[in-house]
C-alpha positions in Angstrom: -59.4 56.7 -34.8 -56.3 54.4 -36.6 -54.1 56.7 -35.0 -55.9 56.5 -31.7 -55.9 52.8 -31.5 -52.3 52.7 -32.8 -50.8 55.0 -30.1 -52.8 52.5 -27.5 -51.1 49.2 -29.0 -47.5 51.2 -29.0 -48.3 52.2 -25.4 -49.2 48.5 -24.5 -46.0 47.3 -26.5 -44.0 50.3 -24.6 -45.2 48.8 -21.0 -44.7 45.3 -21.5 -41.3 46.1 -22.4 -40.5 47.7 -19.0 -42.8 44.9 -17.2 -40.4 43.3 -15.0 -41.8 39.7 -15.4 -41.6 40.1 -19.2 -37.9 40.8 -18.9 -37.6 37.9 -16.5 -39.1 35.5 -18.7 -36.6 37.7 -21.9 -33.8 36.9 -19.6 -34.3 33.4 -18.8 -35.6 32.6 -22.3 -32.5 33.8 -23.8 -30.3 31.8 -21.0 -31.8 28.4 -21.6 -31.6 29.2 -25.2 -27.7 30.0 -25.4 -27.0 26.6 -23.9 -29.3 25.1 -26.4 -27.6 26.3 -29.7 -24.0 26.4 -28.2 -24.7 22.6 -28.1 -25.9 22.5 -31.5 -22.4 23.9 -32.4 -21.2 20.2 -31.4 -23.7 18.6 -33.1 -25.7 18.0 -30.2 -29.4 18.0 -28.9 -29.2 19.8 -25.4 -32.3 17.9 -24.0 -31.1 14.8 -24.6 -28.9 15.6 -21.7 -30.4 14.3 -17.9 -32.3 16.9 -16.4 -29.4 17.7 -13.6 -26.9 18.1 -16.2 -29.3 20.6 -18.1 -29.6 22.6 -15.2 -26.1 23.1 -14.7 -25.1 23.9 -17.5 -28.2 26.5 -17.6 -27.0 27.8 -14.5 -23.5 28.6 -15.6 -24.8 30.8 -18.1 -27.4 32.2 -16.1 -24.9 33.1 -13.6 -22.6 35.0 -16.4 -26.1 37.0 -17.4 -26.8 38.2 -14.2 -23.5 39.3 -13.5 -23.6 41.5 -17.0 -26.7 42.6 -15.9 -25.4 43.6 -12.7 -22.7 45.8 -14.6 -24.9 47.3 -17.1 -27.2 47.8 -14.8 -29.7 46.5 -17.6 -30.8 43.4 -19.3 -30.6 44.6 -23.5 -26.6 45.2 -23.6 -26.0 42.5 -21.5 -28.1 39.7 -23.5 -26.7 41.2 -26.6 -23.3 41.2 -25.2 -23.5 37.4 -24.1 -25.3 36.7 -27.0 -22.2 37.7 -29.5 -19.5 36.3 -26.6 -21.3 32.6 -26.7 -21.8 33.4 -30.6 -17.7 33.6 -31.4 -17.2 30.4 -28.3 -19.4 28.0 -30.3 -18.2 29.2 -33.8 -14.3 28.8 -32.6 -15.2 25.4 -31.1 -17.0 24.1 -34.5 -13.2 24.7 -36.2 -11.0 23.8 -33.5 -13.2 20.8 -33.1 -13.7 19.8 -37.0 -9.5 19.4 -37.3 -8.9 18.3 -33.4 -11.0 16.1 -32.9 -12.8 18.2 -29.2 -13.1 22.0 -28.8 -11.4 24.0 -27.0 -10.8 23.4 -23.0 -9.0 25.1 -20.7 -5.5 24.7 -20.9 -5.6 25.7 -24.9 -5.5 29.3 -23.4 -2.0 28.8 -22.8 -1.6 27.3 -25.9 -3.0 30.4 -28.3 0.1 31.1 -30.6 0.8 27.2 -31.5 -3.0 26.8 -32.3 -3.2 30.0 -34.5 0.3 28.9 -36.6 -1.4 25.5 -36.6 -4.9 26.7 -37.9 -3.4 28.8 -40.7 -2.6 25.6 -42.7 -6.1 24.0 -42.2 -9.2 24.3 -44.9 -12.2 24.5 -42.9 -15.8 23.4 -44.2 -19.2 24.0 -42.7 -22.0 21.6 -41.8 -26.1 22.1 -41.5 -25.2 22.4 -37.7 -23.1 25.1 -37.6 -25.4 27.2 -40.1 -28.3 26.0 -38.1 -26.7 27.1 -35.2 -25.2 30.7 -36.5 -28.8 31.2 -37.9 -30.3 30.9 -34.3 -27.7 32.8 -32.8 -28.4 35.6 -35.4 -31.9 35.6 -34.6 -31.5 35.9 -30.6 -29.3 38.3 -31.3 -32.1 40.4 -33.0 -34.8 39.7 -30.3 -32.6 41.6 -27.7 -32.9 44.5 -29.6 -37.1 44.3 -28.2 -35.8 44.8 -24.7 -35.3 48.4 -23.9 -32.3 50.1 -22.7 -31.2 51.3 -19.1 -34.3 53.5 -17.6 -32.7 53.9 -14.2 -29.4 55.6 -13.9 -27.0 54.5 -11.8 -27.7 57.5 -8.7 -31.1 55.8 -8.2 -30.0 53.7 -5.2 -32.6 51.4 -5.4 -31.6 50.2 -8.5 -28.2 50.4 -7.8 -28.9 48.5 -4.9 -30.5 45.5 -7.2 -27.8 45.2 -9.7 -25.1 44.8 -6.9 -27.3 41.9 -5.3 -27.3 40.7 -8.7 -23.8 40.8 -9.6 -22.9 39.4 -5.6 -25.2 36.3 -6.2 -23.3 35.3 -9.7 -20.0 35.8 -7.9 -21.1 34.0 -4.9 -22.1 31.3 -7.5 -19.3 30.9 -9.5 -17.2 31.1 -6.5 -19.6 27.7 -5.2 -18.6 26.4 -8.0 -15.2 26.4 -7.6 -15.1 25.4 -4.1 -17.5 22.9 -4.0 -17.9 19.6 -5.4 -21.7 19.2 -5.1 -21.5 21.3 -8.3 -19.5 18.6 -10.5 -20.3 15.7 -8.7 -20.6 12.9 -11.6 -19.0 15.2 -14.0 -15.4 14.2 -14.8 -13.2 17.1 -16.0 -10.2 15.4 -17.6 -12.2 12.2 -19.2 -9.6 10.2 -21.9 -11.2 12.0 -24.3 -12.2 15.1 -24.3 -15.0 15.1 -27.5 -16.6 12.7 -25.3 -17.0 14.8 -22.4 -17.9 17.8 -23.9 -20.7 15.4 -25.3 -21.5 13.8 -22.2 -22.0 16.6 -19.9 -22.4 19.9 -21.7 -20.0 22.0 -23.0 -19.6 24.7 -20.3 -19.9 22.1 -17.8 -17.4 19.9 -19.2 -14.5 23.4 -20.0 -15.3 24.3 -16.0 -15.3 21.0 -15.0 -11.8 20.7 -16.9 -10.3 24.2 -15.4 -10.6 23.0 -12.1 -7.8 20.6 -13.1 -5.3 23.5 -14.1 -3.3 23.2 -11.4 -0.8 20.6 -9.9 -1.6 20.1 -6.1 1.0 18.3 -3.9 -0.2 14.0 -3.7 -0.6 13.1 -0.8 2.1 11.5 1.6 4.5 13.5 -0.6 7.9 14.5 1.0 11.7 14.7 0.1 11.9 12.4 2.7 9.8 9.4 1.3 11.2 10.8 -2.5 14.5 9.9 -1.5 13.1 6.5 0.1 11.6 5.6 -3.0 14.6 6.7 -5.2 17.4 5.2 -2.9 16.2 1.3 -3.5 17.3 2.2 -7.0 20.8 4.0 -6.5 23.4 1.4 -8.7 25.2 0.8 -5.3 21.8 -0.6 -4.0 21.4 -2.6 -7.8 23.9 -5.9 -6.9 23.4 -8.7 -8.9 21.8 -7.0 -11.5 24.6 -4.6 -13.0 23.8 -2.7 -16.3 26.6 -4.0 -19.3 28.0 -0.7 -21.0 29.2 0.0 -24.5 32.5 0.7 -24.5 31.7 2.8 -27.2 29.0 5.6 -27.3 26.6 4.9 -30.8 25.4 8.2 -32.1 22.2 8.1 -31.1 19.0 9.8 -33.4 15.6 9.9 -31.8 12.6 10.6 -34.0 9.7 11.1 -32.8 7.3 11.3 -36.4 4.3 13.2 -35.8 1.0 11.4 -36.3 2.7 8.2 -36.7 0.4 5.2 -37.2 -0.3 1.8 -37.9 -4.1 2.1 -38.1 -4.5 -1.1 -38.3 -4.8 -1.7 -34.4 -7.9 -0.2 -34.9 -9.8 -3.2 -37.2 -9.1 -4.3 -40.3 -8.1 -2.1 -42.9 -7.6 -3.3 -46.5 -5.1 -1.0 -48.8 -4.0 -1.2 -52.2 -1.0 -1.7 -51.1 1.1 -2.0 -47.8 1.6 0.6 -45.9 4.2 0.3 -43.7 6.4 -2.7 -45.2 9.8 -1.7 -44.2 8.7 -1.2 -40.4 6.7 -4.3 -40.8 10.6 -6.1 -42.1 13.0 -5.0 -39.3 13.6 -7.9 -37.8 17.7 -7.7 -37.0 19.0 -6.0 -34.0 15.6 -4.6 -33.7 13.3 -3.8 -30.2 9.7 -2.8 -31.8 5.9 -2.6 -30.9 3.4 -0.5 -29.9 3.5 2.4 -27.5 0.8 4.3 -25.6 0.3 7.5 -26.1 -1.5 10.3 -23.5 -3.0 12.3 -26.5 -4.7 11.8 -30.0 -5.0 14.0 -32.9 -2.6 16.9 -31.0 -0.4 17.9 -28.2 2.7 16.7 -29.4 4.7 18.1 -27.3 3.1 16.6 -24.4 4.2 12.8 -25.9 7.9 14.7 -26.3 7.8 15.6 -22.9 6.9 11.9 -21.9 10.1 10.7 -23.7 12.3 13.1 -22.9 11.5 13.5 -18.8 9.6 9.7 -18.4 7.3 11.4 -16.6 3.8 10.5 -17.3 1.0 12.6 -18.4 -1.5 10.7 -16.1 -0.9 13.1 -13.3 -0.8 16.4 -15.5 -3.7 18.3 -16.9 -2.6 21.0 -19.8 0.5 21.0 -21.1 4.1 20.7 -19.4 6.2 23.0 -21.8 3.7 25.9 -21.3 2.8 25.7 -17.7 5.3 24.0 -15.8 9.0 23.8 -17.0 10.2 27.3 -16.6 13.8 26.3 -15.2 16.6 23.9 -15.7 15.6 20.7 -15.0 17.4 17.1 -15.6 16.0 15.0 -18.7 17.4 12.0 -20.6 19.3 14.7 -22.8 21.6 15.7 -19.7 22.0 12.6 -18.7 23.8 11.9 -22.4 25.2 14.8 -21.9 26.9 13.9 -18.8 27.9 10.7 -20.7 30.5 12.1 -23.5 27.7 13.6 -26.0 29.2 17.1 -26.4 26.1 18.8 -27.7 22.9 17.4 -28.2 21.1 19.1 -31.1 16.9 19.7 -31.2 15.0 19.3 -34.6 11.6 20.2 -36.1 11.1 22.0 -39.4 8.3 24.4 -38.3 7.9 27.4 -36.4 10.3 27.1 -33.3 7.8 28.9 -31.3 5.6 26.1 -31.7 4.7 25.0 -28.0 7.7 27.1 -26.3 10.0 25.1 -28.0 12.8 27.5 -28.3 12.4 28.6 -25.1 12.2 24.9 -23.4 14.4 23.2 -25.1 17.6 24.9 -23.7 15.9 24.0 -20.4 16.2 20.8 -21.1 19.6 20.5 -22.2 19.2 21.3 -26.0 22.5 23.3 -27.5 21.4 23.9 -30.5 17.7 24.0 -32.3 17.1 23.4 -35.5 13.9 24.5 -37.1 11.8 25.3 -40.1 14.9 27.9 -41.4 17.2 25.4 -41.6 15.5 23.7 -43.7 14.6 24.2 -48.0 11.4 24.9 -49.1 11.8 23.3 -52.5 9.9 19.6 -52.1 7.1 20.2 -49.6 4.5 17.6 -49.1 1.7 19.4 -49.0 2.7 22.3 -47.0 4.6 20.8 -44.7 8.7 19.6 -44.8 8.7 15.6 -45.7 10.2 12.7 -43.8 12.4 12.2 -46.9 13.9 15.8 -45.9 14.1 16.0 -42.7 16.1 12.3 -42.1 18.6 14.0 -45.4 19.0 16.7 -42.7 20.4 14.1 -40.1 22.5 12.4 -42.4 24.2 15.6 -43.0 24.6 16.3 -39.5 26.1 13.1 -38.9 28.4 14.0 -42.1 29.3 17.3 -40.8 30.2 16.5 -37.1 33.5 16.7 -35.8 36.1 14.0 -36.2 35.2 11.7 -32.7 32.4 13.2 -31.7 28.9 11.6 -31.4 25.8 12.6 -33.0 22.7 13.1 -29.9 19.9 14.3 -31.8 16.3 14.3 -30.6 14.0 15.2 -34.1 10.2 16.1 -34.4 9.0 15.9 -37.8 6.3 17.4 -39.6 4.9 15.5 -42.6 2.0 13.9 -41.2 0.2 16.7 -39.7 -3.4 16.7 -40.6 -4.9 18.2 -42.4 -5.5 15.5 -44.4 -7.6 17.3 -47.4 -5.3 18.5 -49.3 -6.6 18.1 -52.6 -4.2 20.1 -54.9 -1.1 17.8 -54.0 -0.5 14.8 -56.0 1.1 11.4 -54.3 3.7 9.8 -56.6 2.1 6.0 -55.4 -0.9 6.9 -53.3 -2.6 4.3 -51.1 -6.6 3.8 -51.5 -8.4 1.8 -48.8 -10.4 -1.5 -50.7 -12.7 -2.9 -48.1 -14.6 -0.2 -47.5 -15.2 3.2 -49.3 -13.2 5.9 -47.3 -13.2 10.1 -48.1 -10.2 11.7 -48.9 -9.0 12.1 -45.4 -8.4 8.5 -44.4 -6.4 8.0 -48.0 -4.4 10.8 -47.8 -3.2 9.8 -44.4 -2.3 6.4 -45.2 -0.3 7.9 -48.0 1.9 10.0 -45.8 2.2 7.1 -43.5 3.7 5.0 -46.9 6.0 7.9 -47.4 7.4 8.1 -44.1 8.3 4.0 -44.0 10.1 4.7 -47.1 12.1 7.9 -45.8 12.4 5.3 -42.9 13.8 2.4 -45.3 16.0 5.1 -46.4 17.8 6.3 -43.4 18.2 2.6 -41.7 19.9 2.1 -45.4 22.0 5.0 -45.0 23.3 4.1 -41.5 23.5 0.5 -42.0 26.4 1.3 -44.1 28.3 3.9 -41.8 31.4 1.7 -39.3 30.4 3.9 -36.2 28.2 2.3 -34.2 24.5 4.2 -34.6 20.9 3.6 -32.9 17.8 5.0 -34.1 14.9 5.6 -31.9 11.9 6.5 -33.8 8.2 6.5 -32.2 4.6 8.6 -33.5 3.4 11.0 -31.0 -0.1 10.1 -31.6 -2.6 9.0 -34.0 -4.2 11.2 -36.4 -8.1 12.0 -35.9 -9.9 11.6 -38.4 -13.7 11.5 -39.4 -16.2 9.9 -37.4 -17.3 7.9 -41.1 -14.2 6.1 -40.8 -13.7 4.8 -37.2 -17.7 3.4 -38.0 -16.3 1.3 -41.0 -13.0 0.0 -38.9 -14.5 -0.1 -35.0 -18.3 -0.7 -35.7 -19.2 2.8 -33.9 -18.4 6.2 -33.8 -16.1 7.6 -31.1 -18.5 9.0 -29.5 -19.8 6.1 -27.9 -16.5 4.4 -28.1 -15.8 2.3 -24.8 -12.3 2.9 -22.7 -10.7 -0.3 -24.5 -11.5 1.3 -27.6 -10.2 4.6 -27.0 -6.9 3.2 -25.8 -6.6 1.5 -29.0 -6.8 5.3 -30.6 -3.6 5.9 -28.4 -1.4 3.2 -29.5 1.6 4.2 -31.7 4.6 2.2 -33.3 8.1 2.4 -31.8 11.0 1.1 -32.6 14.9 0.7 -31.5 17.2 -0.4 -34.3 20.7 -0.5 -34.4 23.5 -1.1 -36.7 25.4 -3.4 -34.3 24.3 -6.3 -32.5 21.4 -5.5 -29.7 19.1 -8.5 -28.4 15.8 -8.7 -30.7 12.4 -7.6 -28.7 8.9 -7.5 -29.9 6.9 -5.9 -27.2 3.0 -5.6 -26.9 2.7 -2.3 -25.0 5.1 0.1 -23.3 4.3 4.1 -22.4 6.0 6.6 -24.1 7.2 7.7 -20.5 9.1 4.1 -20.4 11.0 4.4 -23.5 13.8 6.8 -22.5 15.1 3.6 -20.0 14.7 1.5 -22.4 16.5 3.3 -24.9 19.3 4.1 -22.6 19.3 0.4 -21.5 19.6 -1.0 -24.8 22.4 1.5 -25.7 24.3 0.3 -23.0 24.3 4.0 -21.2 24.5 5.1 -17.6 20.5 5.4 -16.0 19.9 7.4 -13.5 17.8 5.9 -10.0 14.8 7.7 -11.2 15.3 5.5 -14.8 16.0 2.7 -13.2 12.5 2.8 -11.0 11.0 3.5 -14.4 12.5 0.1 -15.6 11.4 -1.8 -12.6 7.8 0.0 -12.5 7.3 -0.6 -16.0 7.4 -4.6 -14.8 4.8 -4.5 -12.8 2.6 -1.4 -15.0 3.7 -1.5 -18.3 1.5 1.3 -19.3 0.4 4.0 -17.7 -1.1 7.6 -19.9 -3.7 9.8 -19.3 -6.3 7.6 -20.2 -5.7 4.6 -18.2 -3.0 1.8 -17.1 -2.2 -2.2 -17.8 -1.2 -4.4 -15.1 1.2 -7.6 -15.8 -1.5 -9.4 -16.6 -2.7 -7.2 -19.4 -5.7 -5.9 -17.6 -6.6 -2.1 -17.8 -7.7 0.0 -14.9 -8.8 3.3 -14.2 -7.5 5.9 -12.2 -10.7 5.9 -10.1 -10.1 2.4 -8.8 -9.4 3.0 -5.3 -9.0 -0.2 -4.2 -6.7 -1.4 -6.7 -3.6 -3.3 -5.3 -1.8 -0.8 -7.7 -2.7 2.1 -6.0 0.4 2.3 -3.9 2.4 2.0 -7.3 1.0 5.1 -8.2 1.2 7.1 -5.1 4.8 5.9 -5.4 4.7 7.6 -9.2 3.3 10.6 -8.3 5.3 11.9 -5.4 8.7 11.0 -7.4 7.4 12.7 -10.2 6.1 15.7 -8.2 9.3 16.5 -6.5 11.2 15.9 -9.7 8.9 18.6 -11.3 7.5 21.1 -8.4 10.0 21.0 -6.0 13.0 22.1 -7.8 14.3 24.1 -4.5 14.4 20.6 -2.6 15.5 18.4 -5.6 17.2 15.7 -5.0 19.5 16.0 -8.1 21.7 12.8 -8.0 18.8 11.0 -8.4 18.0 12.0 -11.9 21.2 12.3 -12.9 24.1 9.6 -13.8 27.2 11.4 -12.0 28.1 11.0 -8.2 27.5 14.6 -7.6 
């Protein structure tokens, strides 16, 4: 009789298994549930989401499930086969978002060999969310293994018929998606921060959302034509009255750019045990200093290089330029030195040269020789990392070891102040504590770094103030370090999170500075872009500038900011992009075709415009 009623209960079990409606509730269940827990990955409650946005973001994943299913021409693989995908996505965003600052978006596929050389040198910790989340992912996992496996074979053709209904609806979907912008109306895809709009709309939302920004698509009103109109107002026969002095002499000119270099203290007030950037602070003599804006935070470095060394701005570019977009010669501030007198121009950073396509862009942009982590000793690491102190030895020795006449043009990325910031086993010889507040590790450690650097800093100017030949230094931090959300709540009052745009542009402002050791007019200036500093630099030297780096000089008048997350007028106001009927919108459009046809239309480049000779 047990075995009687047992074989019943199996055979109940057996037919709700194959009862379509059980799998359609299975199959939706599972959906809504992916979304859930990917979100919990982020720290993040899914229905605290609007409805709409819920819905989307169900959808998406809906739409990947049915096309597996379609495939499989089942439901069990293909839930357990999403399951694990969405499983390894919300695990490798937890990481890449605990040392970044956001997870992972589109363009970071293009990126894959920097981040895993990057990632090797990080400790990673977990949190209740991410076990939370792994434990639920573990457990839906399991429950797919109720569903049973295919029944039909793929010769039934009504069957057959189904799944390819099922796999034409997600395509026709996902190609909706793309096309149409019902779909992401109200979602932004490249927000000036992207932890904030994974947060805001979703994370699959947000990464398709951003994808659809991939690609560069010609502005509007854009032809050689007007690019030549634009350019021509600022060829140097056109510039009477306002003719550029030049050196006699060319200075040997040494451009840092020091990587997560910061004065945190544009953030709120920030008590320290001691000071932390007191040389900087002192340069006062034949100095031009401030604060610069910077398109990124807490990564991308090579995207504020590419700023400086082109002076084109990110606020038109999703991704990143050295991996998607410069695959050919193209004229920067380094040829234009070049075409000056500087003989060679010599690239620096002691890491991997692969780093970013690096050794395969820098030539590109003019670079003879490249420098990198072999060139340098391993002895007196900080950290893990080649120091400040060791890398400006390096340039001293360059400028040693040049030839008798020749100038030193040297462009140098440095190393020393990349985060991690947890480093627990390396000791500081006078390590800087924060007093007004209790700060982790992470924030002390940084500030630290930052006190090393100003005196590898104090220690260079030193070196060059006492060499005859006339020598600038251009030094400027590629963005500022993230760090935990504990700390921005002591200095800012909230969390980034909730951050408004005026805050976040304080979280992009980095200290520059021009010193030389000959007499230059003394400048403190409030807020430039990174993309206006190679004009600057080259007008202060006293070099030849280019039409396109003279419109940079005259734009950067009337804008005298403009990054990815926003721009200042004249008047100090900031804007957004979205402003249509800003009286600076023809500025822009103005920006954007220059740079477009200085970029994507290197067949119909109008070369003597970005470059300093007649020809």
């Amino acid at each position: 009789m047990w075995q009687l009623e047992g074989e019943r209960s199996e055979n109940r079990w057996q037919k709700l298994r194959y009862n379509i409606y059980f799998q359609i509730v299975f199959f939706l269940l599972v959906t809504l549930l992916e979304f859930v827990i990917l979100e919990i990955y982020f720290g993040v409650y899914a229905f605290d989401y609007e409805w709409k946005l819920v819905l989307k973001n169900v959808l998406i994943f809906g739409g990947v499930n049915l096309f597996l299913t379609g495939v499989f021409h089942s439901i069990k693989l293909p839930l357990l086969i999403s399951v694990a995908f969405f499983t390894f996505v919300g695990a490798a965003n937890y990481f890449v978002a605990a040392f970044r600052g956001y997870g992972i978006v589109f363009m970071d596929f293009y990126a894959v060999k920097t981040a895993a050389e990057v990632a090797g040198g990080y400790s990673y910790h977990v949190e209740w969310n991410f076990i939370a989340a792994l434990l639920l992912d573990i457990a839906l996992f399991g429950a797919c293994f109720l569903l049973p496996g295919r029944k039909h074979a793929y010769r039934h053709a009504k069957y057959t018929l189904v799944s390819m209904i099922g796999m034409a609806a997600s395509v026709f979907f996902f190609f909706w998606v793309d096309s149409d912008t019902i779909f992401f109306k109200d979602v932004s895809g490249l927000t000036w921060d992207h932890n904030i709009g994974m947060k805001d709309y979703g994370y699959v939302l947000y990464f398709l959302s951003n994808a659809g920004k991939a690609t560069v698509s010609e502005p509007a009103g854009y032809s050689v034509k007007k690019a030549d109109e634009i350019l021509s107002r600022y060829k140097e026969d056109n510039q009477k009255g306002s003719k550029q002095q030049i050196l006699k002499e060319l200075p040997n000119l040494i451009m840092i750019m020091n990587e997560s270099y910061a004065d945190l203290s544009v953030l709120g007030k920030i008590d320290t045990s001691q000071e932390v950037m007191p040389f900087y602070h002192s340069l006062k003599k034949n100095t031009i200093k401030g604060y610069a804006e910077s398109s990124v935070y807490g990564g991308y470095t090579a995207n504020s290089e590419f700023e400086f060394l082109t002076g084109c701005t990110k606020a038109f570019l999703p991704g990143n330029p050295y991996l998607q977009y410069i695959d050919d010669y193209i004229p920067s501030l380094i040829t234009n030195l070049k075409e000056q007198g500087y003989k060679e121009a010599i690239a620096m950073h002691p890491y991997n040269p692969s780093g970013y396509n690096r050794n395969r862009v820098y030539p590109l942009l003019g670079f003879d020789h490249f420098l990198s982590l072999e060139d340098f000793g391993q002895e007196n690491l900080v950290r893990s990392y080649v120091g400040d102190m060791e890398d400006y030895l390096k340039i001293e020795e360059l400028f040693e070891k040049k030839a008798s006449g020749s100038k030193l043009c040297l462009f140098n990325v440095t190393m020393q102040n990349h985060n991690p910031y947890d480093n627990v086993n390396y000791r500081f010889k006078d390590p800087i504590h924060i007093t007004n507040f209790s700060a982790d590790m992470t924030a002390n450690q940084y500030l630290s770094l930052i006190k090393m650097s100003d005196d590898a800093l104090e220690e260079l100017i030193s070196y060059f103030e006492g060499v005859k030949e006339p020598v600038m230094v251009v030094l400027f931090g590629d963005h500022q370090p993230h760090l935990k959300d504990s700390f921005y709540k002591e200095v800012t009052g909230s969390v980034p999170d909730v951050f408004s745009q005026e805050q976040v542009m304080k979280k992009h402002l980095v200290p520059f500075l021009i010193w030389a050791n000959y007499d230059i007019e003394e400048q403190e200036i409030e807020r430039i872009s990174l993309n206006y500093l190679p004009a600057l630099v080259l007008k202060t030297a006293g070099l030849k500038m280019s039409s396109f780096e003279r419109y940079l000089l005259d734009l950067q008048k009337k804008l005298p900011s403009i990054s990815a997350s926003g721009y200042y007028d004249e008047k100090g106001v900031l804007h957004e992009y979205s402003e249509e009927d800003s009286e600076y919108q023809e500025l822009l459009k103005e920006y954007k075709i220059i740079q477009y046809h200085y970029l994507f239309d290197e067949k119909n480049r109008l070369q003597y415009h970005f470059s300093v000779t007649d020809d």
